[in-house]
FIDO-54627 format. One record per residue: x, y, z of N, C-alpha, C in turn. Coordinates in pm, 1 decimal. Example, Ala and Ser with C-alpha at 12.3 -4.5 7.8 and 13.67 -1.06 7.14 Angstrom:
BEGIN
+----------+----------+----------+----------+----------+----------+----------+----------+----------+
!    neast !   nnorth !      nup !   caeast !  canorth !     caup !    ceast !   cnorth !      cup !
+----------+----------+----------+----------+----------+----------+----------+----------+----------+
!   1319.0 !   -569.0 !    780.0 !   1230.0 !   -450.0 !    780.0 !   1320.0 !   -330.0 !    780.0 !
!   1285.0 !   -225.0 !    708.0 !   1367.0 !   -106.0 !    714.0 !   1290.0 !      3.0 !    787.0 !
+----------+----------+----------+----------+----------+----------+----------+----------+----------+
END
This chain:
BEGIN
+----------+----------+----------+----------+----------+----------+----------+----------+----------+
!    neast !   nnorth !      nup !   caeast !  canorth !     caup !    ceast !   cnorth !      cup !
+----------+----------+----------+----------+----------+----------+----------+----------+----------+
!  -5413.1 !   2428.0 !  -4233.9 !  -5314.7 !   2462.0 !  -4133.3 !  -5370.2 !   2574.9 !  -4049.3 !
!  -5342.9 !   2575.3 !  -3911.9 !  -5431.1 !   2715.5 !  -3843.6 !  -5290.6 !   2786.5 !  -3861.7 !
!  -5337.0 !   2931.0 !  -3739.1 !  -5243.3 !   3030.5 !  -3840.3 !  -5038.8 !   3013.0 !  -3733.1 !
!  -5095.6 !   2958.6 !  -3623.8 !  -5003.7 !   2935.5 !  -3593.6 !  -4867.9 !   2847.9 !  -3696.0 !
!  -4905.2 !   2768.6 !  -3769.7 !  -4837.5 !   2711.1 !  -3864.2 !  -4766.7 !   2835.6 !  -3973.7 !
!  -4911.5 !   2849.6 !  -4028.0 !  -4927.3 !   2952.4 !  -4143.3 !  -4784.1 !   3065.3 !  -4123.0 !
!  -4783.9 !   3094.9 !  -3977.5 !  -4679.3 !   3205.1 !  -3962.8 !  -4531.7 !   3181.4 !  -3944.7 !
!  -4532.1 !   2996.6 !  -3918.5 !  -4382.9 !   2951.0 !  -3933.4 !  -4337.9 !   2951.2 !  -4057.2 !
!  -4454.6 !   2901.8 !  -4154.5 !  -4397.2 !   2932.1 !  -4264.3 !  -4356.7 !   2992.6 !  -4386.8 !
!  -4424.9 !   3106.9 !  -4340.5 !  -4444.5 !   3206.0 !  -4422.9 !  -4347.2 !   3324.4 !  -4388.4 !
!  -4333.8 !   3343.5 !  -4259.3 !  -4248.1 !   3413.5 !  -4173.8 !  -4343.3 !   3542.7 !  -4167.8 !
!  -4440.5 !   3565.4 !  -4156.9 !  -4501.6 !   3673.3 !  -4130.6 !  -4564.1 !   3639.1 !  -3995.4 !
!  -4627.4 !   3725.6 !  -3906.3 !  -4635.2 !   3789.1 !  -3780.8 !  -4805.2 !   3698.1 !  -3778.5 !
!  -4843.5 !   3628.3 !  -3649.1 !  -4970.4 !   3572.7 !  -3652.3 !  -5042.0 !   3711.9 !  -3663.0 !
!  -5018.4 !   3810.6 !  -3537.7 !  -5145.3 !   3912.1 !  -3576.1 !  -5151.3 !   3999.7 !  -3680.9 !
!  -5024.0 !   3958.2 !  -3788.4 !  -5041.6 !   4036.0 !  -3982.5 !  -5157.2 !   3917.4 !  -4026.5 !
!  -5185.3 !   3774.8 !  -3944.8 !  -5224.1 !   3685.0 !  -4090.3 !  -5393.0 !   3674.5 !  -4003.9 !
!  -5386.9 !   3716.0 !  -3865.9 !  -5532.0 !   3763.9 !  -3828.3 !  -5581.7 !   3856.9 !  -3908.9 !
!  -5514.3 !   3962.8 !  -3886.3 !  -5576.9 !   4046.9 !  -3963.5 !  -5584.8 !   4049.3 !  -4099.5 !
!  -5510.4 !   4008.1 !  -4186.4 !  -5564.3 !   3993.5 !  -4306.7 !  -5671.6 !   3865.1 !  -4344.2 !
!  -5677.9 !   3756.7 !  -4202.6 !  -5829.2 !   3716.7 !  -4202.9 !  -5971.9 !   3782.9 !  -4221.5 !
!  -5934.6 !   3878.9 !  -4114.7 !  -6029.0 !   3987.9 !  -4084.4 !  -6079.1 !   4057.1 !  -4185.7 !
!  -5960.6 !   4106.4 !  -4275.9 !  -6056.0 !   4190.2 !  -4361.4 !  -6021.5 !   4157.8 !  -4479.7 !
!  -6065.3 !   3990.8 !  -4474.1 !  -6128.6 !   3908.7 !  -4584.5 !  -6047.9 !   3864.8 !  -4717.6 !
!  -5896.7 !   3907.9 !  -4679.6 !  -5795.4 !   3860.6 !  -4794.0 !  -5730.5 !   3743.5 !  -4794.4 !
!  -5748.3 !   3676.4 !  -4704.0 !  -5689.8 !   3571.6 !  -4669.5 !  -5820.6 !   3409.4 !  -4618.7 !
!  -5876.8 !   3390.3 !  -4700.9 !  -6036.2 !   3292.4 !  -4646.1 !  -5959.3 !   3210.7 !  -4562.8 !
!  -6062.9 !   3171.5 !  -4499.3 !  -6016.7 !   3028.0 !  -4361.7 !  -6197.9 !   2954.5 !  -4390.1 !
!  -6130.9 !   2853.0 !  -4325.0 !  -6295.6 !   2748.7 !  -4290.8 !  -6293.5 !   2714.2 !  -4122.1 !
!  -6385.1 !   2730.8 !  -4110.4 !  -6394.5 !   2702.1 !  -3959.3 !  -6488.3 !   2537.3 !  -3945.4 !
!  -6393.3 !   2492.8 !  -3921.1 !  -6468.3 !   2296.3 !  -3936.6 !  -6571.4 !   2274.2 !  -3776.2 !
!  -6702.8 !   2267.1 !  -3886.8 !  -6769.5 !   2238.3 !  -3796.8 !  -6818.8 !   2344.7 !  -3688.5 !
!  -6814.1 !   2472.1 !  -3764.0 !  -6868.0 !   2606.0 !  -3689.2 !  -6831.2 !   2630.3 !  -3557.3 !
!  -6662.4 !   2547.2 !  -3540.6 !  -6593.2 !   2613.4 !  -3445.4 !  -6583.6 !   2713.3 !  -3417.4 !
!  -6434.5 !   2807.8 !  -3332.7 !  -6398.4 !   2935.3 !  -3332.5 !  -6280.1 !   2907.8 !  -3457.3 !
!  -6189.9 !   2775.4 !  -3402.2 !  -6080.1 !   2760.9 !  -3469.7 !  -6101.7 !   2815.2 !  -3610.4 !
!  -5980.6 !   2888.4 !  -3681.3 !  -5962.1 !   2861.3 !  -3843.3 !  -5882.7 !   2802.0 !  -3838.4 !
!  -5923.0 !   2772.5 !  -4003.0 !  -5816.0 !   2674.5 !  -4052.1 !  -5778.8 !   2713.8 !  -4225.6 !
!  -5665.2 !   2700.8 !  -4234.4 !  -5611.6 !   2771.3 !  -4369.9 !  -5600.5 !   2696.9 !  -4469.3 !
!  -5683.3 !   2668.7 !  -4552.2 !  -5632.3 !   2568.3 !  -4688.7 !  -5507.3 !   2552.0 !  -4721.3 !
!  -5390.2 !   2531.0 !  -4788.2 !  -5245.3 !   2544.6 !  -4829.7 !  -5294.3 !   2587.7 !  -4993.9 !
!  -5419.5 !   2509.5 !  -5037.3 !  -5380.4 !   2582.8 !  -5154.7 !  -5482.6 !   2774.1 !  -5137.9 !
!  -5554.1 !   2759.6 !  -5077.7 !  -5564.3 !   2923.7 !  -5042.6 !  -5475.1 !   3027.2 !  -4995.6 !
!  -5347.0 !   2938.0 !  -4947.0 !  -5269.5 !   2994.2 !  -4883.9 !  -5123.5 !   3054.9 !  -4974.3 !
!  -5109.2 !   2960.8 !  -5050.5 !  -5040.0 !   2967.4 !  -5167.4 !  -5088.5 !   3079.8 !  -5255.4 !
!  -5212.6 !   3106.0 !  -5310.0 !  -5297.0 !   3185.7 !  -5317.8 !  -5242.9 !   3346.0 !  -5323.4 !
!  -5275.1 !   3356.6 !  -5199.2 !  -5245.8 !   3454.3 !  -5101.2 !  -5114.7 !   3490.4 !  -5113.2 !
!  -4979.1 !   3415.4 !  -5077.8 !  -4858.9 !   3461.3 !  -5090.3 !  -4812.8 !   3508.0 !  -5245.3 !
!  -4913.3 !   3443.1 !  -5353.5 !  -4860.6 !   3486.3 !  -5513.6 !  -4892.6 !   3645.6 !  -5527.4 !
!  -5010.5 !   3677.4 !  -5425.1 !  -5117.2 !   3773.6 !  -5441.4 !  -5234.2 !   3718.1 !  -5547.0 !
!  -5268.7 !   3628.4 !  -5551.6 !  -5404.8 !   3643.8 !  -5602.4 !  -5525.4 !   3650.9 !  -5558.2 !
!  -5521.5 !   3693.6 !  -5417.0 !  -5603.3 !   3689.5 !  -5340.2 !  -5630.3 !   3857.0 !  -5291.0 !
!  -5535.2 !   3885.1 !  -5288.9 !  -5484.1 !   4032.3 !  -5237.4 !  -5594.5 !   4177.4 !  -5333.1 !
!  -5673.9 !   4155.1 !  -5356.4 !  -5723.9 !   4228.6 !  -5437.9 !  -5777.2 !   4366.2 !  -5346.6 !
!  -5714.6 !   4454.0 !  -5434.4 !  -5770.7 !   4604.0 !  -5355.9 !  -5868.5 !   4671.9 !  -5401.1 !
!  -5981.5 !   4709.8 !  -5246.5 !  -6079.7 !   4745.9 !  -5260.9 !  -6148.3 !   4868.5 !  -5262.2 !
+----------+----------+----------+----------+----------+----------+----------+----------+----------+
END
């Protein structure tokens, strides 16, 4: 899902789920060495349990 999705359903803010692209808590794949990301659902799921969330 790109993040436009990601933020309908999650209800968080696109530029909270950029930035936690950014600094690497949240992985994306970029298909085909686009710009686009794209969000796994199960990475994403992930992420909302916090198991992704690890502080550095």
């Amino acid at each position: 899902m790109g993040v436009e999705k990601a933020s309908q359903v999650s209800g968080l803010s696109k530029p909270f789920i950029r930035l936690e692209i950014k600094r690497g808590k949240l992985p994306v794949v970029r298909p085909g060495g686009s710009k686009r990301v794209l969000i796994l659902m199960s990475d994403f799921m992930d992420y909302l349990k916090g198991e992704n969330n690890d502080e550095k």
